[in-house]
C-alpha distance (Angstrom), angle and dihedral (degrees) to the residues before:
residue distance angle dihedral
X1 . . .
X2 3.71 . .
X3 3.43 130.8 .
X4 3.69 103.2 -84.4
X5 3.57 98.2 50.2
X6 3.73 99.7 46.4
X7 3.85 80.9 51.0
X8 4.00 91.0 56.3
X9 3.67 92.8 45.6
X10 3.39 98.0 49.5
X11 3.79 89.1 52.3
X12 4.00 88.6 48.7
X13 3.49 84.5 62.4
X14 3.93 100.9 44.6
X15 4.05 76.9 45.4
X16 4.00 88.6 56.8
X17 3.69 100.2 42.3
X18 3.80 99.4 49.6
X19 4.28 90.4 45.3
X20 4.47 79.4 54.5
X21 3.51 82.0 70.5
X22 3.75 108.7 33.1
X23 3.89 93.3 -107.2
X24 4.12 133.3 141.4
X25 3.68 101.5 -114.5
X26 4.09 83.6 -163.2
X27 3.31 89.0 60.7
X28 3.66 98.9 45.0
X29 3.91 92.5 49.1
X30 3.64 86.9 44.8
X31 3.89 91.7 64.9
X32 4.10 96.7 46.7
X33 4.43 72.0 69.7
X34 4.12 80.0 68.3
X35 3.62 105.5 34.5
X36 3.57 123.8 108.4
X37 3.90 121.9 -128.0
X38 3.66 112.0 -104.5
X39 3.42 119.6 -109.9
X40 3.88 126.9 -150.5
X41 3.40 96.2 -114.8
X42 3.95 93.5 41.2
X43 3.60 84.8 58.0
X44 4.01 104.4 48.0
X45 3.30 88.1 34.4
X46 3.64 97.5 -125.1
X47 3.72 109.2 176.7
X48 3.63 95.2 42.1
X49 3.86 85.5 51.8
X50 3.70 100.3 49.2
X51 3.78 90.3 47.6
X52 3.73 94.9 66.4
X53 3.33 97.1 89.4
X54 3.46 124.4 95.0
X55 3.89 130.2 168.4
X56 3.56 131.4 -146.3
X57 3.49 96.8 -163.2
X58 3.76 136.0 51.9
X59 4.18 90.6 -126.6
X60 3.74 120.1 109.2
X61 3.96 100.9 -132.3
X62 3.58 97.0 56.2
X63 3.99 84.1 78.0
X64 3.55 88.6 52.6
X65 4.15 88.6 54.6
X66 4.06 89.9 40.8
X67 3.96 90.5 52.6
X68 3.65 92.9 43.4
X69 3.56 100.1 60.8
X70 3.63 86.8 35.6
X71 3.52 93.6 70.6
X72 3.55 95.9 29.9
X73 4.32 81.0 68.5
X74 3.09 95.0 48.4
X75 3.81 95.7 49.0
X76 4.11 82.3 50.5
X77 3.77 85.4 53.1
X78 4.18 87.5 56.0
X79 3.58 85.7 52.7
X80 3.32 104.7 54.8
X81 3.87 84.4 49.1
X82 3.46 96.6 61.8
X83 3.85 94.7 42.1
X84 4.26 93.0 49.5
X85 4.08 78.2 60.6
X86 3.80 93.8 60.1
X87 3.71 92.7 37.2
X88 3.86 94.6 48.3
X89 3.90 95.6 38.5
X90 4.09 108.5 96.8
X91 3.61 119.1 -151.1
X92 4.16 84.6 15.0
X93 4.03 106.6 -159.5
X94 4.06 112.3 -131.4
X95 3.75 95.3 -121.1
X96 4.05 92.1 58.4
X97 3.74 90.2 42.3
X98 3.01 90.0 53.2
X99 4.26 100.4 44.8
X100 4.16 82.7 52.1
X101 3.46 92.5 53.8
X102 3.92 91.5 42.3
X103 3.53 79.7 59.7
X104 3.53 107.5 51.1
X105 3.77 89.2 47.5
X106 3.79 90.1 59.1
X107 3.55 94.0 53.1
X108 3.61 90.7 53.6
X109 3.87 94.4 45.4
X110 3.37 86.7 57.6
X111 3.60 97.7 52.3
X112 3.67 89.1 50.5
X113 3.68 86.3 54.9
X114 3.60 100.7 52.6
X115 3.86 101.6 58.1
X116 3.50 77.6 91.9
X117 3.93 79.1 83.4
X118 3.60 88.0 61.3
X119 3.24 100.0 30.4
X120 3.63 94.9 58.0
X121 3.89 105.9 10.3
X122 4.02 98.0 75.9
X123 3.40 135.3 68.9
X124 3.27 112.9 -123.9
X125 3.84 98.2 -129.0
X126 3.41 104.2 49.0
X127 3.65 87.5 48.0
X128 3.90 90.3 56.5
X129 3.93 83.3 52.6
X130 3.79 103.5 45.7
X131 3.55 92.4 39.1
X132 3.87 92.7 71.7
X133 3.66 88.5 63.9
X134 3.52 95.1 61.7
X135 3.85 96.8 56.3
X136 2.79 117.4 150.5
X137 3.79 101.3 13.4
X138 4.00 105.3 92.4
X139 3.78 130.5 166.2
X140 3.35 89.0 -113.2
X141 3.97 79.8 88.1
X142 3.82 88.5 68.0
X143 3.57 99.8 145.4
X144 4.21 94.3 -174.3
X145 3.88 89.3 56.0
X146 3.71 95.2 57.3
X147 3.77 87.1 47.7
X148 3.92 85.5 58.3
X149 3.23 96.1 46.1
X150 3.59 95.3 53.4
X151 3.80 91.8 48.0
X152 3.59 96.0 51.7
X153 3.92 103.5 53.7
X154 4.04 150.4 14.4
X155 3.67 101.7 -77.8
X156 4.33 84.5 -114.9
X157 3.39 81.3 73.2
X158 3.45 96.8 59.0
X159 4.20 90.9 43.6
X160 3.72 125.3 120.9
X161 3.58 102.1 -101.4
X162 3.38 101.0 -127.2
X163 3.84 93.1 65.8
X164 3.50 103.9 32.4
X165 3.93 93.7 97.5
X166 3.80 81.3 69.5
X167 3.58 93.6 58.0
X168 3.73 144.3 72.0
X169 3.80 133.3 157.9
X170 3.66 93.4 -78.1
X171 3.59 88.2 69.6
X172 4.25 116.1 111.7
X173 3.17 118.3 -106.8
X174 3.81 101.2 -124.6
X175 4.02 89.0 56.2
X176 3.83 89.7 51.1
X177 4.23 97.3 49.4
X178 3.70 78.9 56.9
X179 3.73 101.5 59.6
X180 3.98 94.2 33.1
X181 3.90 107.8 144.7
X182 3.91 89.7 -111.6
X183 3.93 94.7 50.4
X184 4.02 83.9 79.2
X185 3.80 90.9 56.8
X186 4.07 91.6 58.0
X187 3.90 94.3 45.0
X188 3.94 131.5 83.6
X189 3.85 107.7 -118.1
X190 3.37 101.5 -145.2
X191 4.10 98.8 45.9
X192 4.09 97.2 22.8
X193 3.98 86.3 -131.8
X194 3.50 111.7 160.6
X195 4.49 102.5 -118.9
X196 3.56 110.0 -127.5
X197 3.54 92.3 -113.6
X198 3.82 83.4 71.4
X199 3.50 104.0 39.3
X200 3.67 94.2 53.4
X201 3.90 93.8 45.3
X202 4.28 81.2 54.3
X203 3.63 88.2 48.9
X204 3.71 88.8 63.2
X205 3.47 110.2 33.2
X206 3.74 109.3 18.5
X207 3.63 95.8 102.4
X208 4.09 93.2 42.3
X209 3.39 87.4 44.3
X210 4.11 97.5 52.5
X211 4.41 88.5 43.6
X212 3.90 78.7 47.9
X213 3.93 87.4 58.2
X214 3.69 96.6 37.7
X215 3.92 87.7 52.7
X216 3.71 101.3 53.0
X217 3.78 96.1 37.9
X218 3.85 87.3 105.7
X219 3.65 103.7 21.4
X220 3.69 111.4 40.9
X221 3.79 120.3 124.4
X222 3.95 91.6 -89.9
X223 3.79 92.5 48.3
X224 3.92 93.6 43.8
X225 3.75 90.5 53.0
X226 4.22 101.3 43.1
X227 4.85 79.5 48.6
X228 3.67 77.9 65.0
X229 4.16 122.1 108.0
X230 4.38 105.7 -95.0
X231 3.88 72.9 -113.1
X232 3.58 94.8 62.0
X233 2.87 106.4 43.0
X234 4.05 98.8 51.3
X235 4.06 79.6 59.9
X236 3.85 104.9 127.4
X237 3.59 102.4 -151.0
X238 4.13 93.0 59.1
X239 3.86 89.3 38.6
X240 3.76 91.6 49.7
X241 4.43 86.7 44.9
X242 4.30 82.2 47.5
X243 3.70 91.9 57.5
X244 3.79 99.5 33.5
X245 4.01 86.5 54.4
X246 4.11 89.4 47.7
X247 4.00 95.1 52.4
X248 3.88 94.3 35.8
X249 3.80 87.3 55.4
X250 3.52 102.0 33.3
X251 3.69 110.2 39.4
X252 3.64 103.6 -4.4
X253 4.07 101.4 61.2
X254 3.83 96.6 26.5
X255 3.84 99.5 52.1
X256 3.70 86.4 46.3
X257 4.02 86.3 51.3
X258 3.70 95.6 41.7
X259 3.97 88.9 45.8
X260 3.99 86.8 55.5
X261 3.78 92.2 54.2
X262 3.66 90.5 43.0
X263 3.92 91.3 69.5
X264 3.81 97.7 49.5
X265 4.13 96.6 38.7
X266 3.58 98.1 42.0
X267 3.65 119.8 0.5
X268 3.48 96.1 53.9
X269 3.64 91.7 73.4
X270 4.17 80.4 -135.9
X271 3.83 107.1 88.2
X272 3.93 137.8 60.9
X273 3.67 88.0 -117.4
X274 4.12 86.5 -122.5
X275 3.93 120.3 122.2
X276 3.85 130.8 -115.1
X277 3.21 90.0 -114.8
X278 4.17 99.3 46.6
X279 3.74 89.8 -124.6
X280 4.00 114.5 145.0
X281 4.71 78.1 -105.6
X282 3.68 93.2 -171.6
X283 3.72 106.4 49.8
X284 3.51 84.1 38.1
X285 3.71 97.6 58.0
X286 3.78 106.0 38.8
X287 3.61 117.0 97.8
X288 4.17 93.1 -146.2
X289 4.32 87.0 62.5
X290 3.74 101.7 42.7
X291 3.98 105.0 27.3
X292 3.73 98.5 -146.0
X293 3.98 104.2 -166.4
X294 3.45 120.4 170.7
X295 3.97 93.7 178.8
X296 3.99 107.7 23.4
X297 4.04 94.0 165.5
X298 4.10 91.3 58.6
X299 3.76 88.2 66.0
X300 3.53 140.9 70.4
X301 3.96 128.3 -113.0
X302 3.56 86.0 -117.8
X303 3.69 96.3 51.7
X304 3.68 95.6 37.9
X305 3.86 89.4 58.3
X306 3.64 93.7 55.1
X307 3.48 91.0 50.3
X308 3.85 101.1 154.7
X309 3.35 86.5 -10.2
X310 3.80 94.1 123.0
X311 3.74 101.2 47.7
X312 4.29 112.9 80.2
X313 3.70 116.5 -71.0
């Protein structure tokens, strides 16, 4: 084709996409004669971006801990990206299932990797000092991980074990936010009183958080994989990608996390070994107390009771 006619056809089809939606394609072609050329940091965004980050202290390493969750949202936000495909995608094909969910498990391998950052990155007495500023803000209010937990499994799943015998999928919604398996970590045990850390992260997101629920009750990752063909889903490569997601998530990434937060809160000899937040951290965080299984028919009864079991108490 030379030049002149892959010029026409490519404005036959600028011609055809702008009469789909009932628009002058002169006039559209006559404003790319105004438009500035993008830029790279026009396009990401950058100084926007890089003024995000605001300290509330005058020490150096709390910008390393501001950055670091930073990115660690907007990694979240990739995630749920790549899982809206699978859940939006009808008559989903095992091989692109399984790419997404390739995906999603890198993203979270490399968040496991990089609490090395934090690990590693902070001194530990300036983090002792700048932490106190942050009370009681804690990651726990992570609204993008609840999102991802919601759109991976059947909320059961996601149920405090000691209720979930109680519960089935026929339960409402507003009943099961309320016996989550992270709703114990922002209550008092002895009263039950919701901590304010908790009932200000409900204030925000409660409502998000129950549309998030009614959303995915059909079209999370558990529900997209059991719509599959019996054929499909006995396909070893997606179950293998099913279970690799479930243990990088769910013992994997948290142990890692709750390993980091060991050194500063109670190795360190420095801290009270309590959270920002006030939530029981530990208990909450370790994979053997809460059982968080995304996927518990892709494992065996042996495996699911040693859930956790082999990482450190």
């Amino acid at each position: 084709m030379n030049p002149t006619d892959h010029s026409e056809a490519i404005l036959k089809e600028i011609d055809l996409k702008f009469q789909a939606i009932n628009q002058k394609t002169d006039v559209q072609l006559e404003g790319l004669l105004w438009a500035k050329p993008i830029t790279y940091w026009d396009y990401i965004q950058t100084d926007a971006l890089l003024n995000l980050q605001i300290q509330r202290t005058t020490l150096p390493d709390e910008m390393v801990f501001i950055m670091y969750h930073q990115v660690n949202e907007l990694i979240f936000k990739m995630i749920l990206w790549e899982i809206d495909q699978i859940a939006e995608t009808e008559n989903i094909q095992v091989d692109f299932f399984s790419e997404r969910l390739s995906r999603i498990t890198r993203y979270f391998d490399m968040l496991t990797n990089s609490f090395s950052i934090m690990e590693n990155g902070m001194e530990v007495d300036q983090y002792m000092k700048f932490r106190n500023t942050l009370t009681p803000a804690s990651g726990f209010q992570s609204a993008q991980y609840r999102m991802i937990e919601f759109a991976s499994t059947d909320v059961i799943n996601l149920t405090d074990r000691r209720y979930k015998a109680n519960f089935d999928e026929n339960t409402d919604l507003e009943t099961s936010f309320e016996h989550l398996y992270w709703q114990a970590a922002g209550k008092d045990y002895h009263t039950g009183e919701k901590s304010y850390l908790l009932n200000e992260f409900e204030k925000k997101y409660k409502e998000p958080f129950l549309r998030q629920m009614a959303s995915f009750k059909t079209k999370n990752l558990w529900q997209k994989f059991i719509q599959l063909p019996l054929e499909d889903q006995q396909n070893a490569s997606l179950i293998d990608a099913m279970r690799h997601y479930d243990k990088t998530v769910n013992i994997t990434w948290v142990m890692q996390h709750l390993n980091t937060a060991r050194k500063y809160i109670l190795e360190s000899g420095k801290g009270n070994g309590e959270a920002t937040g006030g939530s029981d951290w530990q208990k909450y965080m370790h994979p053997k107390y809460q059982r968080r299984i995304f996927f518990p028919k892709l494992w065996t009864e042996e495996e699911l009771s040693n859930w956790g079991n082999e990482t450190e108490a």
